[in-house]
C-alpha positions as CSV (number, residue, x, y, z in Angstrom):
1,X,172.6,-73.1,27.4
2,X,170.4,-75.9,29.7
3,X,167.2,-74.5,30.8
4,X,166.8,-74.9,34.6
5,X,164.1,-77.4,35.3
6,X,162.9,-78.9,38.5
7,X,164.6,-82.4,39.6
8,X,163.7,-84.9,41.3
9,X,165.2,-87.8,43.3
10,X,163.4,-91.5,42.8
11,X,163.9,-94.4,44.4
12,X,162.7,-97.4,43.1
13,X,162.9,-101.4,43.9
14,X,164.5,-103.8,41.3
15,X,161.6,-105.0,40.2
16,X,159.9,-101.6,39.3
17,X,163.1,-100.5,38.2
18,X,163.6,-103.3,35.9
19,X,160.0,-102.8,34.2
20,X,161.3,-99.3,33.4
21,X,163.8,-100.8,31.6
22,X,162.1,-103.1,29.2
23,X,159.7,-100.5,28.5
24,X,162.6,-98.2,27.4
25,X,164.3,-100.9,25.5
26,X,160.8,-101.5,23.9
27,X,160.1,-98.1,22.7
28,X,163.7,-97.4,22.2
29,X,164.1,-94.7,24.3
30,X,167.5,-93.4,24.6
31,X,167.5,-92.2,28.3
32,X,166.0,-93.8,31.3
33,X,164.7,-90.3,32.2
34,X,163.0,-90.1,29.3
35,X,161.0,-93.6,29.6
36,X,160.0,-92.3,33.4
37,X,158.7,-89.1,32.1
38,X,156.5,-90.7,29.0
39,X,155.3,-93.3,32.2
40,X,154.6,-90.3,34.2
41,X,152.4,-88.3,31.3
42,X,150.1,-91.6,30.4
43,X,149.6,-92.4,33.8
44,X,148.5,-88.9,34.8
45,X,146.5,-88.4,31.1
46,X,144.4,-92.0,32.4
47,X,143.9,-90.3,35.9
48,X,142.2,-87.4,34.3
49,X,140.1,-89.3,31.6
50,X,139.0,-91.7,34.7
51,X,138.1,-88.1,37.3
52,X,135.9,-86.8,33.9
């Protein structure tokens, strides 16, 4: 059974959405989802390194 987990609806220009992309193709990452979140976590693990 799926665990219920918050979602959330992005929108985002070609050219941000298209730098998405080749970072998942990059890193082969299955799922587009999957490529945002990983962005998501190292951009907000920098944020707190920087505050510290």
């Amino acid at each position: 059974m799926a665990t219920k987990k918050p979602q959330v609806l992005l929108t985002l220009d070609d050219e941000l959405l298209a730098r998405i992309e080749d970072y998942r193709y990059e890193n082969r990452i299955p799922a587009r989802s999957e490529a945002m979140r990983r962005l998501l976590v190292d951009a907000l693990d920098n944020y707190n390194k920087k505050k510290q």
